[in-house]
N, C-alpha and C positions, 0 to 999 in steps of 0.2 A: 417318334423322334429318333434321328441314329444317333451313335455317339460319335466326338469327331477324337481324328488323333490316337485312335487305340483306346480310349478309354471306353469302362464299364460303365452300362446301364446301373442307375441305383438299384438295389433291391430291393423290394417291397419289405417296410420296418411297420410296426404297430403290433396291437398285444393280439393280433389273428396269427402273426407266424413267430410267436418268440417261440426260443430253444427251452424243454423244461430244462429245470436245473434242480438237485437234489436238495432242499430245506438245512442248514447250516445249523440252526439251533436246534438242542437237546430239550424234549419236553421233559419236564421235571414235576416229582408228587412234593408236598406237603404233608408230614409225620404228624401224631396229634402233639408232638411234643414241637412242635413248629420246624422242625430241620428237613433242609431238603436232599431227597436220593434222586441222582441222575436214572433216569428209566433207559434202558436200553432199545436200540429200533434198530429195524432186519437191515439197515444199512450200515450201523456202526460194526467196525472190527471186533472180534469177540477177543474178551481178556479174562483173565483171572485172576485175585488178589489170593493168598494164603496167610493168615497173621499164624504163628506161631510162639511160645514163650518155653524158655530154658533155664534153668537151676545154673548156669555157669557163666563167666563174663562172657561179655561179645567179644574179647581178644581170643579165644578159645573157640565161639560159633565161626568168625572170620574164618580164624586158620584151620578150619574141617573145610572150608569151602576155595582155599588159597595154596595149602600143603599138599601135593599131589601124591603122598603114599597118604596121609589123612582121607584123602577124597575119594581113593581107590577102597578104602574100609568102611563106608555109608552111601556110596551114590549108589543110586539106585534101587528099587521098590525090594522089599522083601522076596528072595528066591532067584534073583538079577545079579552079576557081579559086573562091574566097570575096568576095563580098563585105559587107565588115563594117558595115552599118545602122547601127549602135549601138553602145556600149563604152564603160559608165562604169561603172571600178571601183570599189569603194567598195562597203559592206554596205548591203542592198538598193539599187542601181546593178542596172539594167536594160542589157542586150546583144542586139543581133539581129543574126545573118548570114543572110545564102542564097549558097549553094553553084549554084555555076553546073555543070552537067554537060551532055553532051550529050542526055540525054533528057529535060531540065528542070530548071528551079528548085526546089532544096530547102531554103524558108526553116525558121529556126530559131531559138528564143530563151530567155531567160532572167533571173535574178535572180542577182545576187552575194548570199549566204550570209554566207563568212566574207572577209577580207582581211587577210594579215598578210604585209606586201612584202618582198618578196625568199625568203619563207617557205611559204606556203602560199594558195589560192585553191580556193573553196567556192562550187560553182553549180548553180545548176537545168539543166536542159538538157533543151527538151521541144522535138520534132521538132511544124511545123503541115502537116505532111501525109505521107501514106506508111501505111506498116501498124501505127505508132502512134502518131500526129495523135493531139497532148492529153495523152499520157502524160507525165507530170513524170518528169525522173529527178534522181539527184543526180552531179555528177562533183566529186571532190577531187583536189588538186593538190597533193603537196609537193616542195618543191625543198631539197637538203643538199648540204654539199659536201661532195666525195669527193676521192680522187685525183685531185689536177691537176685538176679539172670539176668537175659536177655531177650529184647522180644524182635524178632526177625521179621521181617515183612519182605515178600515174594512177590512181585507182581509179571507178568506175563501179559506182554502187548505183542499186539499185530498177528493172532494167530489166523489163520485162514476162514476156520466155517466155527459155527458153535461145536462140532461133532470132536473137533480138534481141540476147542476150549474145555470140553467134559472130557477126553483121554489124557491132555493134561493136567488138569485136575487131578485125576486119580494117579495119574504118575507123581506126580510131585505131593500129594499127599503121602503118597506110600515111600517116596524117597526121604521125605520132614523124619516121617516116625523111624525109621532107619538111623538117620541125624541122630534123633534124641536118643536113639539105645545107645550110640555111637559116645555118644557124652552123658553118658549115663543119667541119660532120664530128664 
């Protein structure tokens, strides 16, 4: 049969030629204590959470992370100094550092997200060179208080490969304990 008027022949539909499409739901375990952890699959984006806890109020962890001569005295892993280009909090407020190392400059920058003081802080974080030069990522910040301090929670979304989730890790590990010498422990 032709078709008349320009129009297209139907395509052949039925479950012989569908498109695959990637599975939407997250398999999840059962703990013996009944609670459930999302399982990670080689398709989800790799992220990383850091909890951390401080002897000082969250108005004090904040403003190491918002004061930009504060932030030039703790960012960055042991042996690393930063310095801060840029730093205007505020939703969309623009940031740049570079990271001074001995085998070169590692500038870096960003867009404030969210801002809510002394509460939480929401930012772009895209490395301009290295093995992902141009890749956006997300980092959130929230700050609670706890016991006598404060307990920070770090989360890191959208990074590219897991390879990139374990580097950050170890940086932002090594940048926490920095923080805590920074505010004395």
């Amino acid at each position: 049969m032709t078709p008349e008027n320009g129009s297209a022949e139907p395509a052949p539909s039925g479950k012989g030629v569908s498109t695959p499409s990637p599975a939407i739901w997250k398999p999840r375990r059962t703990t013996r204590m009944g609670a459930t952890v999302d399982r990670a699959t080689e398709t989800e984006v790799p992220a990383l959470e850091i909890r951390r806890k401080f002897s000082v109020p969250r108005e004090k962890v904040y403003a190491a992370w918002t004061d930009a001569v504060a932030l030039a005295e703790w960012m960055g892993p042991q042996g690393v100094r930063v310095r801060v280009d840029e730093l205007e909090v505020r939703p969309g407020g623009r940031y740049h550092f570079t990271f001074l190392t001995e085998e070169g400059d590692l500038p870096l920058g960003g867009e404030f997200i969210e801002v809510v003081e002394n509460e939480r802080l929401v930012f772009s974080w895209c490395w301009e060179g290295g093995d992902i030069a141009g890749v956006e990522t997300v980092v959130e910040l929230t700050f609670a208080e706890a016991d006598s301090g404060t307990e920070m929670i770090l989360n890191h979304r959208k990074l590219p490969t897991a390879t990139a989730a374990e580097k950050h890790t170890e940086g932002w590990t090594g940048c926490l304990a920095c923080l805590s010498e920074y505010l004395g422990g």
